[in-house]
C-alpha positions in Angstrom: 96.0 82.1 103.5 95.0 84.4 106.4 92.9 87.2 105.9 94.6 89.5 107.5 98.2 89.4 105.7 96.4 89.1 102.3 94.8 92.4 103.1 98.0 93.8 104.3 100.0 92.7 101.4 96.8 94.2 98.8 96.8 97.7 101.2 93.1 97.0 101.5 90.9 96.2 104.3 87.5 94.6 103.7 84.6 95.4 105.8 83.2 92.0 105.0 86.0 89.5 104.7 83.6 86.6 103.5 83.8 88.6 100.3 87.5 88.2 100.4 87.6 84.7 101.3 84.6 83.6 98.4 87.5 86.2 95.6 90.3 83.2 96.1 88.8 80.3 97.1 87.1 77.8 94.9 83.1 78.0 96.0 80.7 75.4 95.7 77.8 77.4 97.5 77.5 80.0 95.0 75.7 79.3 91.7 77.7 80.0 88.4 76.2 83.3 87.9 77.5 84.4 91.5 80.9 83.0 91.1 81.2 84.5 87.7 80.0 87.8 89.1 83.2 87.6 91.6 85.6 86.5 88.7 84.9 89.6 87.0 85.3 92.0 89.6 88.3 90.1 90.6 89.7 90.4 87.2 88.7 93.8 86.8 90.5 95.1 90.6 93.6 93.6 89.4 93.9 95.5 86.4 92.6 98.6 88.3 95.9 97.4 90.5 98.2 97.0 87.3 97.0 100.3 85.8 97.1 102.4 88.9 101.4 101.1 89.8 101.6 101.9 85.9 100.3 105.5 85.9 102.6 106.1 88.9 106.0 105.0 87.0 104.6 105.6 83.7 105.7 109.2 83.3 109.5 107.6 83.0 108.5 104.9 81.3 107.5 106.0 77.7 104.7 105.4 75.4 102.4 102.6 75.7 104.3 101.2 79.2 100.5 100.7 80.9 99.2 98.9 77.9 102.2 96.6 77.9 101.5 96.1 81.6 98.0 95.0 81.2 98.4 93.0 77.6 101.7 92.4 77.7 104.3 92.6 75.2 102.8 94.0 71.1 
């Protein structure tokens, strides 16, 4: 995928798009460590993402609508 449209689509603009680029594609230069290191800032942007859209339409939404965003149905 390009760079420049996956920023676009995300709203964010990297001032280092390598970091981007190593985020979604599979590395074999990094160690474990490192690529775990990106997995969980990954994982933890994306549910920064789903909480952030949830706070936003959460006010019409009723009790518990972020948690069910990030967990899913309970």
């Amino acid at each position: 995928m390009d760079d420049s449209l996956l920023q676009k689509i995300i709203k964010y603009q990297f001032n280092n798009p390598d970091l981007l680029r190593a985020a979604y594609t599979r590395g074999t230069k990094g160690s474990q460590l490192e690529i775990k290191r990106l997995a969980l800032i990954g994982d933890a942007v994306l549910t920064l993402d789903i909480a952030e859209r949830g706070y936003k339409v959460g006010a019409s939404s009723g009790v518990g609508h972020i948690s069910r965003l990030l967990f899913g149905e309970f």
